[in-house]
N, C-alpha and C positions, 0 to 999 in steps of 0.2 A: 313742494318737496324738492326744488332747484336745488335748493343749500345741501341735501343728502344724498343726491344721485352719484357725483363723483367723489363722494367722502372727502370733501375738504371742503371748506369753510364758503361760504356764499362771498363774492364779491361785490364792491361797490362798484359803481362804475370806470373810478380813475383806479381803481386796484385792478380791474381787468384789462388794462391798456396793454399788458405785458404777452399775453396773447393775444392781441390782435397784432405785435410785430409782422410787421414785412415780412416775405417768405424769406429773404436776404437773412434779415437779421435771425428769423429762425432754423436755415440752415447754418448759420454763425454758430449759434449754439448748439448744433447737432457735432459741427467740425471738436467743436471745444473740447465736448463730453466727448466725443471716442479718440480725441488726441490723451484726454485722461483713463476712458477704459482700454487704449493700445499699452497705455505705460502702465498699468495693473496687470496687464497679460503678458508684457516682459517682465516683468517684478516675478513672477507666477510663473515662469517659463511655460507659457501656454498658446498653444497656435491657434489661431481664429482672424475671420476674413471679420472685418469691421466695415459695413455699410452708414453712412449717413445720407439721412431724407429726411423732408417736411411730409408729414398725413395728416390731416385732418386737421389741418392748424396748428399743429404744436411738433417740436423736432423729437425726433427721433434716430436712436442707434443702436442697431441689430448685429449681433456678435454669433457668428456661424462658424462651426469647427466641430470637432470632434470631441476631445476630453475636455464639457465645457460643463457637466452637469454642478461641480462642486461649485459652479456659480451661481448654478438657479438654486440650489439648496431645497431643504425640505418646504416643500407646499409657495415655493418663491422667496422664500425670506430673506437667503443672502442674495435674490435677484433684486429684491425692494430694497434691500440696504445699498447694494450697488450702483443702484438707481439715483437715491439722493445725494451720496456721495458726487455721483457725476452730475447732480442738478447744483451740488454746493458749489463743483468746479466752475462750473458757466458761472455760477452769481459771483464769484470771487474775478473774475474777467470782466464780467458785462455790468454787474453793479444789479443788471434783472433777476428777479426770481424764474425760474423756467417752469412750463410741465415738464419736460424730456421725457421721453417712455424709451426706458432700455427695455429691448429683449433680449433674452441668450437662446441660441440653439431651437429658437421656434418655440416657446415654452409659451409664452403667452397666448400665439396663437391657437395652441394646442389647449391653453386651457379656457378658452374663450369655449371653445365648440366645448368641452365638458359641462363648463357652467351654463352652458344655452338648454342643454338637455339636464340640468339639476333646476333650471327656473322653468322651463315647460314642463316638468312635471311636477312643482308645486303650484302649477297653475291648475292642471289638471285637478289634481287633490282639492284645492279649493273649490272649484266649480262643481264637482262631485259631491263634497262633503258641504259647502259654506263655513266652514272653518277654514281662521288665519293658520296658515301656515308658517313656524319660525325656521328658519334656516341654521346653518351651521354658524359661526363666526367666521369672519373672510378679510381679506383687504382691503385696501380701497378699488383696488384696480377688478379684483373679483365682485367685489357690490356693484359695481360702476354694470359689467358684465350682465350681469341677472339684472337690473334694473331696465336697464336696454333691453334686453329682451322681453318683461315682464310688462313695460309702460307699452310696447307695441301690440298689446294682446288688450280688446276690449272684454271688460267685464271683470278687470282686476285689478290690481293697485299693488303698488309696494311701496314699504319705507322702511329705514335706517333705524336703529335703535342700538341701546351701550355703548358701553367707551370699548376702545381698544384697549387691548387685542379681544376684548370681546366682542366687536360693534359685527352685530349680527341683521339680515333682510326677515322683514316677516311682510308675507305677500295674504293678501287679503283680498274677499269682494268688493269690489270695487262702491260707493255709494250711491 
């Protein structure tokens, strides 16, 4: 189930060359993306302190201030669109496709720990009942979430199913 964990498409192996860039070249792309989300927040007249760093392999830029919510928007949406807008910028730079993960104002983190406690307790339910569990429909970066949590619990299983905006987790006993 490699190909559905992080809701996007299974690589080959010269398709995935682009993460394993250098940590250089992946804080290149971090500088890129928040050189493009500083000039969306003057465009915006909006204050916020802009962080760039490399986590876990892939860059990353964290946008911290105060009146920042109308950028994560409802359930993240205009945080996801913000997001590839600033992964277009790099690719329009670098010629690479990037992961980048924007956060605004802590939102991801904040909903990581939500989703931890929405996948342990369809673990729960299943272990109790032996019925699959279907979940909500989510995003990629939320499926990605409950997957992580859900693959590190023996005795249960998850996987992807629908298209977007439907593409919804149904967690199950494990075989």
């Amino acid at each position: 189930m490699a190909a559905l964990v992080d809701g996007e498409p299974e690589e080959t192996e010269a398709e995935s060359a682009p993460s394993r860039a250098g940590e250089g070249d992946l804080f290149r792309q971090s500088e890129i993306a928040a050189d493009y989300v500083e000039g969306l927040l003057d465009i915006l007249d909006y204050d916020g302190d802009i962080d760039e760093l490399v986590s876990g392999g892939r860059p990353v830029v964290e946008v911290v201030g105060g009146r920042l919510q109308n950028l994560v928007g409802q359930r993240g949406a205009t945080l996801e669109a913000l997001q590839e807008l600033a992964r277009l910028a790099v690719f329009r730079q670098t010629g690479t496709p990037s992961r980048l993960l924007l956060d605004v104002g802590g939102y991801r983190a904040n909903r990581r720990k939500e989703l931890a406690a929405v996948a342990r307790n369809a673990v729960e339910k299943v272990k109790e009942h032996g019925e699959p569990v279907r979940l909500e429909p989510m995003s990629a970066f939320e499926r990605k979430c409950v997957h992580d949590v859900v693959n590190a619990i023996d005795g249960v299983e998850s996987e992807s199913e629908g298209v977007e905006p439907n593409r919804r987790i149904v967690v199950r006993p494990a075989d």
